[in-house]
PyMOL Python script that loads the backbone (N, CA, C, O; Angstrom):
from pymol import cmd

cmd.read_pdbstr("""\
ATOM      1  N   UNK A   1       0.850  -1.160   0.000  1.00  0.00           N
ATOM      2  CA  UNK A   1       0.000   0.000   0.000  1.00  0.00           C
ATOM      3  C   UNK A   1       0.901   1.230   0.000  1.00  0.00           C
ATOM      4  O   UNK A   1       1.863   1.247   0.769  1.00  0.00           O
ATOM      5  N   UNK A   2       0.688   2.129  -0.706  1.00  0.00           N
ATOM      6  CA  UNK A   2       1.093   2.999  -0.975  1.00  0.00           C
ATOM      7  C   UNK A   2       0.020   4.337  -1.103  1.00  0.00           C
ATOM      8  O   UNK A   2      -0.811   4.452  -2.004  1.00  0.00           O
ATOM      9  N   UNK A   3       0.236   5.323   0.014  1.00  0.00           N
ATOM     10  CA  UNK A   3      -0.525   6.452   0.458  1.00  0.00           C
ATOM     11  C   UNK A   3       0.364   7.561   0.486  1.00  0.00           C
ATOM     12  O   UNK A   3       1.578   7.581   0.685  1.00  0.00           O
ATOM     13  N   UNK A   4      -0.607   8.674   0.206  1.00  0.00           N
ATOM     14  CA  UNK A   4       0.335  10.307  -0.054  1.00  0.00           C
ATOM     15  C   UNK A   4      -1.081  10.580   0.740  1.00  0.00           C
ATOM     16  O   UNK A   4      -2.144   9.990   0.929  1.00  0.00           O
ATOM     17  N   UNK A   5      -0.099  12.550   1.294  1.00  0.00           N
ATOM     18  CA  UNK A   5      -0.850  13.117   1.798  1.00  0.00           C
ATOM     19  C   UNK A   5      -1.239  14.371   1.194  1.00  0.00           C
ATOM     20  O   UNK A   5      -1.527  15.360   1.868  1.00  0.00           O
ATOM     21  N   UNK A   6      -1.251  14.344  -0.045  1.00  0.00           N
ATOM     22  CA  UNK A   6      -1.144  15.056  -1.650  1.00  0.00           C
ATOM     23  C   UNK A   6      -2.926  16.256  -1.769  1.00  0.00           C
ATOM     24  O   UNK A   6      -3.540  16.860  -0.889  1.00  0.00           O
ATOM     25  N   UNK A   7      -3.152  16.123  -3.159  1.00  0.00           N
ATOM     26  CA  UNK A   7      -4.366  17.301  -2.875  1.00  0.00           C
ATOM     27  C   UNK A   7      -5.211  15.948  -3.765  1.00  0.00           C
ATOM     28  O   UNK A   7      -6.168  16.404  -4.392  1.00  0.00           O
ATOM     29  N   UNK A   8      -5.045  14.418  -3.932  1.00  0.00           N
ATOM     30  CA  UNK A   8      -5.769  14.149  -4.245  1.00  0.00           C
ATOM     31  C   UNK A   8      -6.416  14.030  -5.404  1.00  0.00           C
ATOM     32  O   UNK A   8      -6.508  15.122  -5.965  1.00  0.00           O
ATOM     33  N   UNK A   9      -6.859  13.229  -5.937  1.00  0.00           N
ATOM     34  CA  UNK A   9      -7.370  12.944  -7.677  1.00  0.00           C
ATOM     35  C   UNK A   9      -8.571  13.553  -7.978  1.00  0.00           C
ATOM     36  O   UNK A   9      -9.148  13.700  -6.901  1.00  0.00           O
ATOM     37  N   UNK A  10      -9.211  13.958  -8.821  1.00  0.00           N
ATOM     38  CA  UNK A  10     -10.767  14.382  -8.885  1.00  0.00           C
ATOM     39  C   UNK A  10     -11.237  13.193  -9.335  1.00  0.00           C
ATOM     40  O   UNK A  10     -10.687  12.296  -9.975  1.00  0.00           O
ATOM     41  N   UNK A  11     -12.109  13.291  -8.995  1.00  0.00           N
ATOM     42  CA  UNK A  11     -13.399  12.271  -9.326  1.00  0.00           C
ATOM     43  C   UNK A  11     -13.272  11.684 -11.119  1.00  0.00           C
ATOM     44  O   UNK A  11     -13.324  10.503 -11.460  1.00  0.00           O
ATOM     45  N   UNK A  12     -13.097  12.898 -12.066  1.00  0.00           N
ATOM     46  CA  UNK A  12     -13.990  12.793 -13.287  1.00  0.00           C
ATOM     47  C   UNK A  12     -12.379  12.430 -13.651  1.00  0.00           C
ATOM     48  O   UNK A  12     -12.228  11.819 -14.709  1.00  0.00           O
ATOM     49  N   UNK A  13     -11.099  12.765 -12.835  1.00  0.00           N
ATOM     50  CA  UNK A  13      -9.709  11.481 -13.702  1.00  0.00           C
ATOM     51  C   UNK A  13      -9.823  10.501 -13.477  1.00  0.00           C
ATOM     52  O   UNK A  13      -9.709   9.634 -14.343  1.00  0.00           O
ATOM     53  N   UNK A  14     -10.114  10.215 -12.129  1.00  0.00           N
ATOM     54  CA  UNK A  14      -9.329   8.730 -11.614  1.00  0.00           C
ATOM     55  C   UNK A  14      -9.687   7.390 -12.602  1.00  0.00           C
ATOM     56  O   UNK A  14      -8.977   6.385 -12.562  1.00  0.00           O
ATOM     57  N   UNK A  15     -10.838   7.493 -13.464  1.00  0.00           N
ATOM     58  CA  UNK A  15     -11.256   6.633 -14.156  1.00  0.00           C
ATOM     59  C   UNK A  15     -10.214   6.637 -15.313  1.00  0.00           C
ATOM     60  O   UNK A  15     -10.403   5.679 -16.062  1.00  0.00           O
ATOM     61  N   UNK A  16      -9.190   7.414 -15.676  1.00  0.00           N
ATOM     62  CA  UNK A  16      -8.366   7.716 -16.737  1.00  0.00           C
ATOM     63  C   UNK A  16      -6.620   7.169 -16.476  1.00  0.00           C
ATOM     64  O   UNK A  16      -5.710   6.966 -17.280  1.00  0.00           O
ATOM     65  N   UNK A  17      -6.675   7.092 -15.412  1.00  0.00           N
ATOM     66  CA  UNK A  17      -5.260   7.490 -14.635  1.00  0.00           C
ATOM     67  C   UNK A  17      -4.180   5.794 -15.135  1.00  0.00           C
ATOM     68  O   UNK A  17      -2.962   5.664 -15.017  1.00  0.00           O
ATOM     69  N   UNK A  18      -4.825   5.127 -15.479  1.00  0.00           N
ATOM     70  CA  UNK A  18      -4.360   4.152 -16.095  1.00  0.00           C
ATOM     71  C   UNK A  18      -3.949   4.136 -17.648  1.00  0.00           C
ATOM     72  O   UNK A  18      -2.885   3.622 -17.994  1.00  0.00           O
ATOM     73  N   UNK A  19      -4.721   4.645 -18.451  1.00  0.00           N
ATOM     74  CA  UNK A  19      -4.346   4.916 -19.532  1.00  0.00           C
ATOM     75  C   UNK A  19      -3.777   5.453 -20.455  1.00  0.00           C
ATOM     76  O   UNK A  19      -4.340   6.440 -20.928  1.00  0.00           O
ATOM     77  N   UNK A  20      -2.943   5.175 -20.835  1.00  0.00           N
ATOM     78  CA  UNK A  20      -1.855   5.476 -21.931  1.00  0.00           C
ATOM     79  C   UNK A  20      -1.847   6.757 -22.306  1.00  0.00           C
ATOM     80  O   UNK A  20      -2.781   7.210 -22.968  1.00  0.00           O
ATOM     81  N   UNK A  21      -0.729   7.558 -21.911  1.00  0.00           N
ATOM     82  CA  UNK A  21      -0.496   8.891 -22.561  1.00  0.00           C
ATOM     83  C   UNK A  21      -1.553   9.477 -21.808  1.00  0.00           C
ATOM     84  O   UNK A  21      -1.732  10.653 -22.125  1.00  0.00           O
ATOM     85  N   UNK A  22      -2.093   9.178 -21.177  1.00  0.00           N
ATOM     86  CA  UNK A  22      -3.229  10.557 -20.343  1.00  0.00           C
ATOM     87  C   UNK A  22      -2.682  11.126 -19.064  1.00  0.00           C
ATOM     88  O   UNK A  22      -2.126  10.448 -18.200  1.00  0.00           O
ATOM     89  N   UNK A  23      -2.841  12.149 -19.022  1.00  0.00           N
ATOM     90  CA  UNK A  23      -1.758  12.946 -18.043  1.00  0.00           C
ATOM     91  C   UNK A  23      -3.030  14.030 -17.848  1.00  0.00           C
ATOM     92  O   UNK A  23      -3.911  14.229 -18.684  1.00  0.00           O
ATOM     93  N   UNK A  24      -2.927  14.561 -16.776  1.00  0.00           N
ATOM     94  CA  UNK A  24      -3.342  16.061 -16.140  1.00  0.00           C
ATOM     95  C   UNK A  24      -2.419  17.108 -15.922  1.00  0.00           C
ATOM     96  O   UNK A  24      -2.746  18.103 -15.276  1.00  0.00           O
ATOM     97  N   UNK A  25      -1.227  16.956 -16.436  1.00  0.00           N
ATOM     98  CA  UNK A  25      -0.005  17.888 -15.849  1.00  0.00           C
ATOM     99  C   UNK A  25      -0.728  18.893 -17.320  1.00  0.00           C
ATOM    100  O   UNK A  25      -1.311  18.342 -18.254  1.00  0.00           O
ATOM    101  N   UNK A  26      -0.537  20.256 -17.231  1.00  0.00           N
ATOM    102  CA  UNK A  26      -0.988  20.886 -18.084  1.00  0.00           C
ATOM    103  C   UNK A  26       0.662  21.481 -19.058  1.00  0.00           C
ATOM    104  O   UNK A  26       0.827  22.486 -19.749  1.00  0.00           O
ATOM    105  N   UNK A  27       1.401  20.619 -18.786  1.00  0.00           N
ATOM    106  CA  UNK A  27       3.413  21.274 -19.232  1.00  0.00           C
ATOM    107  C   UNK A  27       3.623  20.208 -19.748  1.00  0.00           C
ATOM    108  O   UNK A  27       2.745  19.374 -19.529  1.00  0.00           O
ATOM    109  N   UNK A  28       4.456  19.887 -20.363  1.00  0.00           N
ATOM    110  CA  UNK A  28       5.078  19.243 -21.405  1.00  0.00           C
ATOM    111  C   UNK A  28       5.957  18.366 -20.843  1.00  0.00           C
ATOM    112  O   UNK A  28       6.728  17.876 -21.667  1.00  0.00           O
ATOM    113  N   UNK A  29       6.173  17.819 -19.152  1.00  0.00           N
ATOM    114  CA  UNK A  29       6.456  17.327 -18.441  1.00  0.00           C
ATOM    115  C   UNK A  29       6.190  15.519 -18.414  1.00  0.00           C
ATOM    116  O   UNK A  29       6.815  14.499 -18.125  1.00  0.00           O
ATOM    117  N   UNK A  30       5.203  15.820 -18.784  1.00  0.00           N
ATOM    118  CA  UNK A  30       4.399  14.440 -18.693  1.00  0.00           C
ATOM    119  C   UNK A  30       4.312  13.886 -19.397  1.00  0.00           C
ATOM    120  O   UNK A  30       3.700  14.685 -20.106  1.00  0.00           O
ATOM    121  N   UNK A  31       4.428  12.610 -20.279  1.00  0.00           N
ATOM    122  CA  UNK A  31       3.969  11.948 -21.577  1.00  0.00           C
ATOM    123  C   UNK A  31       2.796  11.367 -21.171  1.00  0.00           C
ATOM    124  O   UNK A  31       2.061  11.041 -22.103  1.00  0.00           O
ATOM    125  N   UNK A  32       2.446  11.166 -20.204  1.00  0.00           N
ATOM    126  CA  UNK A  32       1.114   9.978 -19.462  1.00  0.00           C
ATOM    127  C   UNK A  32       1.570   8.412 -19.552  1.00  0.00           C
ATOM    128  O   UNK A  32       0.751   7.551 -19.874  1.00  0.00           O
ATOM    129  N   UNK A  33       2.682   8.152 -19.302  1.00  0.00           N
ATOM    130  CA  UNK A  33       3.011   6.724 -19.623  1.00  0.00           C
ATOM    131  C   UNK A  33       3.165   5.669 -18.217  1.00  0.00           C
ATOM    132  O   UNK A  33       2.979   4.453 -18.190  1.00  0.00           O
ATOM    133  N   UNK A  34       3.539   6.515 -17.162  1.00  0.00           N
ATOM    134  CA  UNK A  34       4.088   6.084 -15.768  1.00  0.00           C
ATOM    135  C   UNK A  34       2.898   5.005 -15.393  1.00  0.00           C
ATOM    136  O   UNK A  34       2.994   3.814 -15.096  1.00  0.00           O
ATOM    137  N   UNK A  35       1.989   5.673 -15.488  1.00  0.00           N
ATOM    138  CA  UNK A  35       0.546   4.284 -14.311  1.00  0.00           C
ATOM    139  C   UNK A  35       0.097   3.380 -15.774  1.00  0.00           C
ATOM    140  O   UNK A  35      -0.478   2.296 -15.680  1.00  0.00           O
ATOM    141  N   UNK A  36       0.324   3.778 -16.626  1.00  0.00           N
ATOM    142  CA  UNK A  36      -0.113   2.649 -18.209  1.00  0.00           C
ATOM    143  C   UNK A  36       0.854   1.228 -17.867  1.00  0.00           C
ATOM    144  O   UNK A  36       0.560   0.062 -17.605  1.00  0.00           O
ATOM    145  N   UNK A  37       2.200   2.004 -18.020  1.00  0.00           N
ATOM    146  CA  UNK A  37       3.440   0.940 -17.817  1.00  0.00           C
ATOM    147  C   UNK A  37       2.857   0.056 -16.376  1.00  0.00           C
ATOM    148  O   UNK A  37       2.675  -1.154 -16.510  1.00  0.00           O
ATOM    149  N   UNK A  38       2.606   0.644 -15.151  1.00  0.00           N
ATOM    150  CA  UNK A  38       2.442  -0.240 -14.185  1.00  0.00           C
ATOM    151  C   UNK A  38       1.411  -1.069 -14.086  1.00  0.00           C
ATOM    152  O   UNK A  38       1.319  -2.181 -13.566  1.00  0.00           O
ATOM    153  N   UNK A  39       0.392  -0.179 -14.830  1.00  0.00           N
ATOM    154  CA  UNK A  39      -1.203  -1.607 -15.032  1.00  0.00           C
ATOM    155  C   UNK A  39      -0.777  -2.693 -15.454  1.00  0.00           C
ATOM    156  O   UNK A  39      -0.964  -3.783 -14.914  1.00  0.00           O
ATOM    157  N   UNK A  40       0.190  -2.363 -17.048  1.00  0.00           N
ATOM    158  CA  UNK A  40       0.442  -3.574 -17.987  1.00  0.00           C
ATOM    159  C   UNK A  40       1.080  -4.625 -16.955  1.00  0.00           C
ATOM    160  O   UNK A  40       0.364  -5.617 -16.817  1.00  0.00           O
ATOM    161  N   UNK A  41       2.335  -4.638 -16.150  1.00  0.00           N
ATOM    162  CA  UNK A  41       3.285  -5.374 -15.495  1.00  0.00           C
ATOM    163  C   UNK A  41       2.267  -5.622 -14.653  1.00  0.00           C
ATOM    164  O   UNK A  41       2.102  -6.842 -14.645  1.00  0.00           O
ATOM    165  N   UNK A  42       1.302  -4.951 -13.755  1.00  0.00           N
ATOM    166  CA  UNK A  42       0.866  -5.749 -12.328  1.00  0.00           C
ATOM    167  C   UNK A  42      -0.428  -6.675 -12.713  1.00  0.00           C
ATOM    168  O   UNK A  42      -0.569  -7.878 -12.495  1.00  0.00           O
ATOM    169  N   UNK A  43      -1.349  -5.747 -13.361  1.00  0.00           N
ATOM    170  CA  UNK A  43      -2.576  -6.173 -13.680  1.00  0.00           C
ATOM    171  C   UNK A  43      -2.486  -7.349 -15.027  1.00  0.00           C
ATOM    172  O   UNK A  43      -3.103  -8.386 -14.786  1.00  0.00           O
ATOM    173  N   UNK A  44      -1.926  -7.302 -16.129  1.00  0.00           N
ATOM    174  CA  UNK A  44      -2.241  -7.564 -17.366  1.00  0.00           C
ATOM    175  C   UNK A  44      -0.600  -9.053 -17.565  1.00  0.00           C
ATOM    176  O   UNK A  44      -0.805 -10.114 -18.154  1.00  0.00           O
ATOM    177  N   UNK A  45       0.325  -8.818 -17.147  1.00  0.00           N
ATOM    178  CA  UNK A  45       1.278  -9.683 -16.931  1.00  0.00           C
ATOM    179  C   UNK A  45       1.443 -10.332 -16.112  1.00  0.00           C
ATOM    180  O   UNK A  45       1.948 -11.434 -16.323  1.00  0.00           O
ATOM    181  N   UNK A  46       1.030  -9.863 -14.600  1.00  0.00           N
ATOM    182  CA  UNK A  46       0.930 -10.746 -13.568  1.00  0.00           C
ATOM    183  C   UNK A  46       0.077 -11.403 -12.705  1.00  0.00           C
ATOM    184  O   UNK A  46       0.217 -12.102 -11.701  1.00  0.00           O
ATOM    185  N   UNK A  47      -1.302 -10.786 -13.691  1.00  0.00           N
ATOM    186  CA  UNK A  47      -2.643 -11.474 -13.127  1.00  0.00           C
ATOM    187  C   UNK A  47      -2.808 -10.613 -11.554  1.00  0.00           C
ATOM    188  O   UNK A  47      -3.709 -10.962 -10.790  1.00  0.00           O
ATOM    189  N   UNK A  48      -2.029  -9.687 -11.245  1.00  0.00           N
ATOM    190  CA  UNK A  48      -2.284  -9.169  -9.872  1.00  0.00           C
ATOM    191  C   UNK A  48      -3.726  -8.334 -10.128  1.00  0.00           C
ATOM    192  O   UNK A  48      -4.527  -8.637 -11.013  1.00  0.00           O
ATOM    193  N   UNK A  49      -3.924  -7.042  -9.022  1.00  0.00           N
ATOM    194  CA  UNK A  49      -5.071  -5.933  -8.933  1.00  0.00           C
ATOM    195  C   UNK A  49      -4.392  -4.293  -8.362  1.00  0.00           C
ATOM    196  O   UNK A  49      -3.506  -4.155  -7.519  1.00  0.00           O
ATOM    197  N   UNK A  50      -4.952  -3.436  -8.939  1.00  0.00           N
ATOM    198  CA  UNK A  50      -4.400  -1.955  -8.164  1.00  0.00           C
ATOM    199  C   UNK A  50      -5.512  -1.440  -8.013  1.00  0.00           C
ATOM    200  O   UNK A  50      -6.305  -1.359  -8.951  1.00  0.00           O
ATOM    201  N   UNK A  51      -5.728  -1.079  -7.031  1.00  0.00           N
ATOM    202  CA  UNK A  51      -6.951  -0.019  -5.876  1.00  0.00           C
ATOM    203  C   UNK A  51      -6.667   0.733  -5.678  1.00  0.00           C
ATOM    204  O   UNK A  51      -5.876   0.892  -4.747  1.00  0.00           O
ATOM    205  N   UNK A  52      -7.251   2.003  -6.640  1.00  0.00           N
ATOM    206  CA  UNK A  52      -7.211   3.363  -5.943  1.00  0.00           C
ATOM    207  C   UNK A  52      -8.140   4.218  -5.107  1.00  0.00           C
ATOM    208  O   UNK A  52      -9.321   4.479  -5.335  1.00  0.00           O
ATOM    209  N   UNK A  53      -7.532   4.526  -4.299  1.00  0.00           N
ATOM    210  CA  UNK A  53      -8.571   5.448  -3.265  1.00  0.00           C
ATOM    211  C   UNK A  53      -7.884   6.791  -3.325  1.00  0.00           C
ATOM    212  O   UNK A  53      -6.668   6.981  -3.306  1.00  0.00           O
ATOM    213  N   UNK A  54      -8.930   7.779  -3.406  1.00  0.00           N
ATOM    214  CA  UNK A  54      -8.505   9.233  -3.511  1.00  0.00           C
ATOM    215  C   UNK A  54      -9.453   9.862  -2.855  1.00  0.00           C
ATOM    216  O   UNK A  54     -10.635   9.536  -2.971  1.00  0.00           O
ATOM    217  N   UNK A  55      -8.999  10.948  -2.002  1.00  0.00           N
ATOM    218  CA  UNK A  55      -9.677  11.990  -1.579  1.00  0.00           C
ATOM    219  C   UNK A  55      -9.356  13.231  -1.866  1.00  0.00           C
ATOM    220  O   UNK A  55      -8.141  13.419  -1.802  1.00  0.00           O
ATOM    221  N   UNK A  56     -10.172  14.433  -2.247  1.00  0.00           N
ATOM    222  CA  UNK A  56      -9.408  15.881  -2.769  1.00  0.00           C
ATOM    223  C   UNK A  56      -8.827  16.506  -1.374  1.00  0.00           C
ATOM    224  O   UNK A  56      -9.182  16.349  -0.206  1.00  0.00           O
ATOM    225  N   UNK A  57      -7.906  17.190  -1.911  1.00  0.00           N
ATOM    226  CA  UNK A  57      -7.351  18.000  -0.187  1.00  0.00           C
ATOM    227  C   UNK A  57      -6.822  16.610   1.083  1.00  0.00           C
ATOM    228  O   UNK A  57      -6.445  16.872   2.225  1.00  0.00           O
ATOM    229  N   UNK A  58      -6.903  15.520   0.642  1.00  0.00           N
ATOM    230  CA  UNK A  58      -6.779  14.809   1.792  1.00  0.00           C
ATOM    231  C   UNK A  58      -5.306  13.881   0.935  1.00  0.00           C
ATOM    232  O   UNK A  58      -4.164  14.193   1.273  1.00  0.00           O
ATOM    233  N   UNK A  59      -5.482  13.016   0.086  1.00  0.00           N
ATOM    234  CA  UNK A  59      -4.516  12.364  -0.400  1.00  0.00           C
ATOM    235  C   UNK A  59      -5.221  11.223  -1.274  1.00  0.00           C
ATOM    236  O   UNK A  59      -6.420  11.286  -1.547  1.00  0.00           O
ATOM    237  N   UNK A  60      -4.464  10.266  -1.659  1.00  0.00           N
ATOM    238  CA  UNK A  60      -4.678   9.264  -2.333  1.00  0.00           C
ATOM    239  C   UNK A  60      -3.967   7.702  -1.966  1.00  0.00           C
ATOM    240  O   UNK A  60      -2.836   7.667  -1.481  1.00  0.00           O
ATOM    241  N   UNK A  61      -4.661   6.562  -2.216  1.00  0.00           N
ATOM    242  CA  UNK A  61      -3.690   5.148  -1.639  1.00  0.00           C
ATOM    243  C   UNK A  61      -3.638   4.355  -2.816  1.00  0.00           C
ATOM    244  O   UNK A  61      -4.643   4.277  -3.523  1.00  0.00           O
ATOM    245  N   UNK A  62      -2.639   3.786  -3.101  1.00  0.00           N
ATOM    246  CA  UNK A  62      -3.007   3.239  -4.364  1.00  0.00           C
ATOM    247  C   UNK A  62      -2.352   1.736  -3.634  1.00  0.00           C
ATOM    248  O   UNK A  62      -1.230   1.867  -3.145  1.00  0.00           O
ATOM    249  N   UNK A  63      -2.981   0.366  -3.545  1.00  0.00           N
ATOM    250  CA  UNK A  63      -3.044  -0.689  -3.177  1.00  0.00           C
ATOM    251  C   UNK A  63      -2.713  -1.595  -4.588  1.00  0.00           C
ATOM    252  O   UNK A  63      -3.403  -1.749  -5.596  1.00  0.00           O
ATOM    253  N   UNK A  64      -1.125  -2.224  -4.172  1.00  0.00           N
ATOM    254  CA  UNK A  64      -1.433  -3.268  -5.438  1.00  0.00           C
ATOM    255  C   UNK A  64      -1.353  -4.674  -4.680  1.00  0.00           C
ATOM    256  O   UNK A  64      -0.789  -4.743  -3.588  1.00  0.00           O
ATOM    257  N   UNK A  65      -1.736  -5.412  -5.080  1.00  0.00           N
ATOM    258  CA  UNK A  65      -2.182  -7.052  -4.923  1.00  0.00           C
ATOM    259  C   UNK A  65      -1.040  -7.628  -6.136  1.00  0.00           C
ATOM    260  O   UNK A  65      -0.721  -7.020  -7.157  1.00  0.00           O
ATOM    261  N   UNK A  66      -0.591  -8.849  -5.729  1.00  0.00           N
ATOM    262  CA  UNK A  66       0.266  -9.443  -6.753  1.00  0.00           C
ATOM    263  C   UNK A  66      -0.793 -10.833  -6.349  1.00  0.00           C
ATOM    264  O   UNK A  66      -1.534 -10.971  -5.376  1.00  0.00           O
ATOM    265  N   UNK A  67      -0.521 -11.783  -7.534  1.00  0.00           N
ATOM    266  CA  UNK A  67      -0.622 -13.335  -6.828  1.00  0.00           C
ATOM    267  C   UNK A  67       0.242 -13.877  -6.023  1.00  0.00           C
ATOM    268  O   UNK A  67       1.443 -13.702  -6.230  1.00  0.00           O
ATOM    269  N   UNK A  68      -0.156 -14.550  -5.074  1.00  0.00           N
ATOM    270  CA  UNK A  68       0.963 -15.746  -4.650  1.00  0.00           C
ATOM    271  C   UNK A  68       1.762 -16.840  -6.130  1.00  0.00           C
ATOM    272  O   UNK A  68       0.982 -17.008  -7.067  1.00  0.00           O
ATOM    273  N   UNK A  69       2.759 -17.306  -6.244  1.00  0.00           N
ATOM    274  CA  UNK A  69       2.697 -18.320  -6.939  1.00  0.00           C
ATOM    275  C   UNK A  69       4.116 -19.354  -6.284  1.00  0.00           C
ATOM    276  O   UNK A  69       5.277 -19.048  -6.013  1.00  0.00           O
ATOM    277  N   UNK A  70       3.515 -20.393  -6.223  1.00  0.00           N
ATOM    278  CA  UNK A  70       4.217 -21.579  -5.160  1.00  0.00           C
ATOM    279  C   UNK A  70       5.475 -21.825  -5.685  1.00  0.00           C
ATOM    280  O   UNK A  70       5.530 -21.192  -6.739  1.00  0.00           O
ATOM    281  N   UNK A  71       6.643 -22.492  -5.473  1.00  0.00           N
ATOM    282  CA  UNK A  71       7.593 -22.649  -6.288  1.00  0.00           C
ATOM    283  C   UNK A  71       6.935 -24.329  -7.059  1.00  0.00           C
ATOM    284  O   UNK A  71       6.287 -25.245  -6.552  1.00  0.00           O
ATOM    285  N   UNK A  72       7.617 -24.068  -8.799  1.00  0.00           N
ATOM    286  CA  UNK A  72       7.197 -24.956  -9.289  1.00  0.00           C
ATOM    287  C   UNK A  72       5.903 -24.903  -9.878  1.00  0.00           C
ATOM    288  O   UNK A  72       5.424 -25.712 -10.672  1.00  0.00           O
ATOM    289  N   UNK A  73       5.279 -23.667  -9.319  1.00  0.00           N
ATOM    290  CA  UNK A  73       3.742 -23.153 -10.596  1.00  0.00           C
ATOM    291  C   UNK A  73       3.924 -22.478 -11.820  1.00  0.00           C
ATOM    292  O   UNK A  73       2.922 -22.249 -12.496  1.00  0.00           O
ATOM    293  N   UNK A  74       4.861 -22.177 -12.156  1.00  0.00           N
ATOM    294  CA  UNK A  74       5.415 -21.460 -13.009  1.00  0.00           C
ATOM    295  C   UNK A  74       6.039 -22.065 -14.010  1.00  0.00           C
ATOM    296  O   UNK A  74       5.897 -21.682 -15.172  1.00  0.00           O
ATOM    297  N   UNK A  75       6.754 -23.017 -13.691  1.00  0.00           N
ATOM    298  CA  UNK A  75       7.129 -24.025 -14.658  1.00  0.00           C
ATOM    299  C   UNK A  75       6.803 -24.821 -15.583  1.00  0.00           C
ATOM    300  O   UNK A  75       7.484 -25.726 -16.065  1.00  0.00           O
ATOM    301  N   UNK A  76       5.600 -24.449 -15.887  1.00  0.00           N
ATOM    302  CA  UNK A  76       4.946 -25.799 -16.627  1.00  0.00           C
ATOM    303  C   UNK A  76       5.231 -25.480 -18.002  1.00  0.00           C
ATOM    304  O   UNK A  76       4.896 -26.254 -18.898  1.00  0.00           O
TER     305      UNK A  76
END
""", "prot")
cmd.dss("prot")
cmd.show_as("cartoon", "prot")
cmd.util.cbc("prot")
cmd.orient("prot")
C-alpha cells in the first residue's frame, strides 16, 4: 500500500489514470506513460489488482495485490 498526503485525484480522472499517454499535468512534463506501464506489469502480466482510493485535499492510496505463486507453478 502505498498512500500520499497530496491534494488528491478528482473524481472525473481517476477513471483515466491508467491509460496510456493521459496525463493532467498541463506542461510538457508528462507523456502519461508512468501508471499505463504499471497496469500492464501488475494487472495484465501478472494477473495481480491496483486499488485506488482518492480523496481531494486529503490524499490518495493506491493498493497493489500481486498473486501468490508456489515454487514450481510457473514451470509448466
Amino acid at each position: 500500500m502505498i498512500t500520499d498526503t497530496g491534494k488528491g485525484i478528482p473524481e472525473d480522472v481517476l477513471p483515466h489514470i491508467f491509460e496510456p499517454f493521459f496525463t493532467s499535468k498541463t506542461s510538457e512534463k508528462s507523456v502519461g506513460m508512468g501508471l499505463a506501464v504499471v497496469y500492464g506489469i501488475i494487472v495484465q502480466q501478472h494477473g495481480g489488482s491496483i486499488e485506488v482510493r482518492s480523496a481531494l485535499d486529503q490524499g490518495t492510496t493506491f493498493t497493489v495485490t500481486l498473486p501468490r505463486v508456489t515454487p514450481g507453478q510457473g514451470d509448466q
